[in-house]
Structures are given as C-alpha cells and as structure tokens.
C-alpha positions as CSV (number, residue, x, y, z in Angstrom):
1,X,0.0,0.0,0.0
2,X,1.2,3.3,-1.1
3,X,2.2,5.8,1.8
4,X,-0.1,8.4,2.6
5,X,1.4,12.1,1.8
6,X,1.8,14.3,4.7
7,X,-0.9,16.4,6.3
8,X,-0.9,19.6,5.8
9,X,-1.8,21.2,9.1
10,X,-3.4,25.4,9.3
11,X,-1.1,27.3,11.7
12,X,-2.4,28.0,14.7
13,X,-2.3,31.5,14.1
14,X,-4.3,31.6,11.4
15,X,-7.5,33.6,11.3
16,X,-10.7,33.7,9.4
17,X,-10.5,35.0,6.1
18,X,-13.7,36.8,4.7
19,X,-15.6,36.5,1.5
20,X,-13.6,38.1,-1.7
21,X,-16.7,39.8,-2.4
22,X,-18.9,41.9,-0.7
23,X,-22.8,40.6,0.4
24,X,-24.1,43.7,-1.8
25,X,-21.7,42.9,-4.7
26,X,-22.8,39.0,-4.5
27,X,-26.2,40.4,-4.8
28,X,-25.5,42.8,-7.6
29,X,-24.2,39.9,-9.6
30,X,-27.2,38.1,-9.7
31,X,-25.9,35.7,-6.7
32,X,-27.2,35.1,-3.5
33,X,-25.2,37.1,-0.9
34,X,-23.9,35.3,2.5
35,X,-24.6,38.2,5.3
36,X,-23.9,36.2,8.5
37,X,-24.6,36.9,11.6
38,X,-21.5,37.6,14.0
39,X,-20.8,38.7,17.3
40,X,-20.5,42.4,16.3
41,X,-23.6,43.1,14.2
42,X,-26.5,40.9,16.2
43,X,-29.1,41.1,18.5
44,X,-31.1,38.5,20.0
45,X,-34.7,38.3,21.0
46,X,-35.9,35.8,23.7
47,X,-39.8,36.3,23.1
48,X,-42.1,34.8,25.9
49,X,-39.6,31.8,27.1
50,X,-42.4,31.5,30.1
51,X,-43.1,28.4,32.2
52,X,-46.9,28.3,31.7
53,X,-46.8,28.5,27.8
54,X,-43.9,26.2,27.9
55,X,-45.8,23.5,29.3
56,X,-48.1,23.6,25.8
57,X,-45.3,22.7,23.3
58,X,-45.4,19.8,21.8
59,X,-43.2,19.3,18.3
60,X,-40.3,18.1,20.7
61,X,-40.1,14.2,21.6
62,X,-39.2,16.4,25.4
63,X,-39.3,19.4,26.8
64,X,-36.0,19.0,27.9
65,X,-34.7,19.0,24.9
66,X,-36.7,22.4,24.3
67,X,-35.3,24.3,27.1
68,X,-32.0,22.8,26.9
69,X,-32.0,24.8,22.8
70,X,-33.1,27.7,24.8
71,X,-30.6,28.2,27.6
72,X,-27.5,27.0,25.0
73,X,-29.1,29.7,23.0
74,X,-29.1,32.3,25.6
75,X,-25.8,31.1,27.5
76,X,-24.2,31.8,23.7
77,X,-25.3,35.1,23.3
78,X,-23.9,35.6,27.1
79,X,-20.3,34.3,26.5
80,X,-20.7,36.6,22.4
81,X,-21.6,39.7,24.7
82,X,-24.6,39.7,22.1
83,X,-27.1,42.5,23.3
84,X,-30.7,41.4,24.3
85,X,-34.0,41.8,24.4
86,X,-36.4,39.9,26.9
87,X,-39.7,40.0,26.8
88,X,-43.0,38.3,28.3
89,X,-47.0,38.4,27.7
90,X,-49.5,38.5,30.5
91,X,-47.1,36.8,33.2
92,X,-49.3,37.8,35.3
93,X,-51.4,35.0,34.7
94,X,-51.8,31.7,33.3
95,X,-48.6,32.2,30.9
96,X,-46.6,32.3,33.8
97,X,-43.3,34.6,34.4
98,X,-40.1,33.9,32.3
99,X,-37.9,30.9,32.6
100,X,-35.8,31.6,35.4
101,X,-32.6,30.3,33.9
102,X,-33.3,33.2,31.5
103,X,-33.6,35.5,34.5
104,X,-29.9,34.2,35.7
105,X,-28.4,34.5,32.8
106,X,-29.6,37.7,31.9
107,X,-29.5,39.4,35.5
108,X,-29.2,42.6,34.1
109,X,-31.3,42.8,31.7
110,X,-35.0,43.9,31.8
111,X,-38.4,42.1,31.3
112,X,-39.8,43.7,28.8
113,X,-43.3,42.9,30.1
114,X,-46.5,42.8,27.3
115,X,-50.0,43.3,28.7
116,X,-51.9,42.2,26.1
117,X,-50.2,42.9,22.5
118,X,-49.8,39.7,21.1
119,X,-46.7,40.6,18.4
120,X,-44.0,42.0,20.6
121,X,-42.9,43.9,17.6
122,X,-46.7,45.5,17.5
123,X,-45.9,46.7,21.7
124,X,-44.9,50.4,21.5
125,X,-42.7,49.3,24.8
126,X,-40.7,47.1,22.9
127,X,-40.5,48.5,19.8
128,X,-39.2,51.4,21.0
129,X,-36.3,49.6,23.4
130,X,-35.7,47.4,20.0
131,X,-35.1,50.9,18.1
132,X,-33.3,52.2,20.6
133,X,-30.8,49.0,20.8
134,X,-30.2,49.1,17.0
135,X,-29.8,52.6,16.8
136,X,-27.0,52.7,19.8
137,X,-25.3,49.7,18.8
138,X,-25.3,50.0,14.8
139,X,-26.4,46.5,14.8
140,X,-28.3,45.0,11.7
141,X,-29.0,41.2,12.0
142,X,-31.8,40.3,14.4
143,X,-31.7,36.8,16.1
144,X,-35.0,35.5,17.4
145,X,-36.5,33.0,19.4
146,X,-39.9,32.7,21.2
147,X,-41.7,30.1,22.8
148,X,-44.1,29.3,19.8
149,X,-43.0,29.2,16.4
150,X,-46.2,30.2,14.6
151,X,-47.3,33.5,17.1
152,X,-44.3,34.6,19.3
153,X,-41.3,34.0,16.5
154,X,-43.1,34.0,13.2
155,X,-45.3,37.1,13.7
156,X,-42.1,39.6,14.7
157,X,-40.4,38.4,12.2
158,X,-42.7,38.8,9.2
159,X,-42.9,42.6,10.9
160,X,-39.2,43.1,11.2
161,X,-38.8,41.7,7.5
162,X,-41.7,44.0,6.2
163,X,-39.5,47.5,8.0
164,X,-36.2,46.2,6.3
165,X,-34.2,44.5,9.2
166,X,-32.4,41.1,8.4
167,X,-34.0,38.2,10.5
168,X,-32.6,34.7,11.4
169,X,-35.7,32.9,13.6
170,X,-33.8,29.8,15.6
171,X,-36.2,27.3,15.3
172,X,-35.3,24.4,17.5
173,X,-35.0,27.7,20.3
174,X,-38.7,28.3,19.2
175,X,-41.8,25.3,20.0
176,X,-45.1,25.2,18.8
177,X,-48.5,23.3,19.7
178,X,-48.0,20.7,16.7
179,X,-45.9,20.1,13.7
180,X,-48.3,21.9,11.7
181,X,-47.8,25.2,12.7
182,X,-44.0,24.5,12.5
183,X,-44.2,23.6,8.9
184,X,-46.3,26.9,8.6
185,X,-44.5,29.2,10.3
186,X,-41.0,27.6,8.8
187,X,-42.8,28.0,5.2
188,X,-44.0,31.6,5.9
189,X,-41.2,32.8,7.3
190,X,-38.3,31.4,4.5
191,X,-40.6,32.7,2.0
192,X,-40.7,36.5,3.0
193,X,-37.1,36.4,3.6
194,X,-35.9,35.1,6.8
195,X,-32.6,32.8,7.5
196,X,-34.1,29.9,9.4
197,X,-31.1,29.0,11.7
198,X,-31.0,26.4,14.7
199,X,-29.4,26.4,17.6
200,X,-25.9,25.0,17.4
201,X,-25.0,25.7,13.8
202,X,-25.6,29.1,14.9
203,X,-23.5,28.8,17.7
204,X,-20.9,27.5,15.2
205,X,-21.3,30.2,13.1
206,X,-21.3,33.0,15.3
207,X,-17.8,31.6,17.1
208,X,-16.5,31.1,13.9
209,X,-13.0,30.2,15.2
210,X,-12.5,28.2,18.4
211,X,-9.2,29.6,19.1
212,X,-10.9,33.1,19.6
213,X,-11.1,34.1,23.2
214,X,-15.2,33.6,23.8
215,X,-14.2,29.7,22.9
216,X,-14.2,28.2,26.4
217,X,-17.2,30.3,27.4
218,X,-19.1,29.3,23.9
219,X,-17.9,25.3,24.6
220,X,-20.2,25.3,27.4
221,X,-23.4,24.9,26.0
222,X,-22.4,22.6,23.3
223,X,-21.3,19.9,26.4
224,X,-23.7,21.2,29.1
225,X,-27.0,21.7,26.8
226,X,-26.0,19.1,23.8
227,X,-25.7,15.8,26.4
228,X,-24.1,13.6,23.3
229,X,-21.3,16.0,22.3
230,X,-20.7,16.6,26.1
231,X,-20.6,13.3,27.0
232,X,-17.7,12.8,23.9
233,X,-16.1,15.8,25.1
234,X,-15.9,14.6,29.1
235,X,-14.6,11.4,27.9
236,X,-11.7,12.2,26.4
237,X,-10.5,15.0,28.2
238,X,-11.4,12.4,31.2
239,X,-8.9,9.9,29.7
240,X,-6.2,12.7,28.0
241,X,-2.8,11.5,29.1
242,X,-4.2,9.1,32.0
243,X,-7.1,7.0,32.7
244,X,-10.0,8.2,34.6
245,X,-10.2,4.5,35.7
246,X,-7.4,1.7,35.9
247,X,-7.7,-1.5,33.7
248,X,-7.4,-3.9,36.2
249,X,-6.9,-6.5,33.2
250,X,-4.1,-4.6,32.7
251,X,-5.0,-4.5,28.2
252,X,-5.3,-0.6,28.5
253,X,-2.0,1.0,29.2
C-alpha cells in the first residue's frame, strides 16, 4: 500500500478570512449574498420563554430538549456579549413569568413585560427599546427565538422583515402546539425572507473560530445543553494523558 502524503496542518495562528466579495456585490451579480450573523452586528430576541406557555409545546419528543436549545441559546449570546432583548406576555397570569434560567443569565437585563399585545414587535414598549438597541449599537441582523414558532417568532419576524431588518428565527429555540404550525410558520417565514437557523450551527457560526477568546465560554453549551457531544467531550478530556479508571486486566495502558 502506497504511503499516505503528509498532512498539511493550518497554523495555529491563522485567522478567518472573509468573502472576496462583498454581500451587496454577491447580490448585484445576480448571486445570493452570504450576510452572517456575527458577534458584532446581532441582537437576540428571547420572546415569551415562560413556564406556563412552555408546558403547551409539543413538536419536541421532550421538553428537555426544548429548554435545553433555549438556555444554550441564551448562555451563547452571554459568553458573544450579544445584546438582548427579553420579553414576556400576560405573566401575570396563566402564561406564567419567564424561565428563570433566563432570569440568571440575563440578571441585568430587563423584562420587557407585554400586557396584552400579542406581536412583541406590534408593543410600543418594545419597539421602541428594540429601536433604541439598534440605533446605539449600529447592529443590523436580528436573532429571534420565542416560545411558539407560529405566534411569538413568526409574527415579529414577518414585521421586522416588512421595516427592512435582516432576521434569522432559531427554530429548535422556538416550540409550537403541533408540527403543523412548525411547517407553517417555517414555510411563511423562508418565504418572506428570513434565515431559518438552529441552535448549534448558529452557535458555530457565530464563534467562527474556536481559538478566539469567547471559545471556552461558547464550549459550554455545546457539552452542558448538547448531552451527546458533552458526553464525547468529558470522555476524552477524562482519559487525555491518564485513565480516569485503571484496567485492572491490565490490556489498556
């Protein structure tokens, strides 16, 4: 058998290298432009995460796996330094307050509290506070989530898309009553414009290089909230240059 040739490894001080064209010059040439979303021109939306309408989603095999998407997906925007917007609708009552892990992880962040508008977007509260973040921060790419896909996701971003912005709805961070209104909401929302993203490819993409310096604070939802890539990760580092646990056969050395 022939040798193999030898691998050709990237120096470790290598960094990302962008597009040779521009998004608008993609677009200009009839092609369609890659705009990502990065750490320095998103915002994220957590839209009515709350433990009473939480309780009604049912498109995931469990709910675990629901609010596990959610928290990686806030714990990311955490370790990014993402700005955020919070908001809830009528937790005064049967909807129930937001999930407290969001409260943790966004300590200092207001609850931007809806009383009865159903399309955050539509709340002159949040609207304005959402205006106000993009205007301070220069931002342009929107990242939203919301506790159903078809009403608290789908409805701001068909709004948001209509005023010009640039949306990217996570949809495994968003749950919905059945699979039908996931299909819908997907459908309606790819068609008007909007970059359906999920959780973890986003994270991926938003890291971009794991040698950065957010990449121990992004590696901890991808093993704490992603159970079979954390259990691969513990493993190894577990076993990396000793054994977590003696072969008494003595086979493993």
């Amino acid at each position: 058998m022939a040798e193999r040739p030898a691998d050709i490894v990237s120096p470790t001080t290598d960094s990302v290298l962008p597009t040779k064209v521009t998004s608008a010059d993609a677009a200009a040439a009839g092609r369609v432009p890659y705009d990502k979303p990065t750490p320095d021109n998103s915002v994220m939306l957590f839209i009515d995460h709350q433990i009473g309408l939480m309780v009604g989603v049912r498109d995931f095999a469990h709910l675990a796996t629901y609010k596990a998407n959610v928290v990686a997906l806030a714990k990311m925007a955490k370790a990014l330094g993402i700005p955020v917007l919070v908001s809830s609708s009528n937790a005064q009552w049967q909807n129930g307050d937001t999930l407290p892990e969001l409260k943790e992880i966004f300590a200092e962040d207001p609850i931007y509290r809806r009383t009865g508008i159903i399309n955050c977007y539509e709340d002159p509260s949040f609207r304005s506070a959402f205006e106000q973040l993009l205007s301070s921060t220069g931002r342009t790419h929107v990242i939203i989530a919301g506790v159903t896909i078809g009403t608290c996701c789908a409805m701001p971003t068909l709004s948001m898309l209509n005023d010009g912005y640039k949306v990217f709805p996570v949809v495994d961070a968003c749950g919905a009553w059945d699979d039908y209104e996931a299909q819908a909401a997907m459908s309606r929302m790819a068609r008007a414009g909007a970059e359906l993203v999920t959780v973890f490819a986003l994270g991926c993409e938003l890291q971009a290089d794991w040698k950065l310096p957010s990449g121990n604070a992004m590696f901890e939802p991808f093993t704490d909230q992603l159970p079979e890539y954390g259990f691969v990760i513990q493993n190894f580092w577990n076993n990396a240059n000793q054994r977590a646990v003696a072969d008494p056969f003595g086979t493993v050395k």
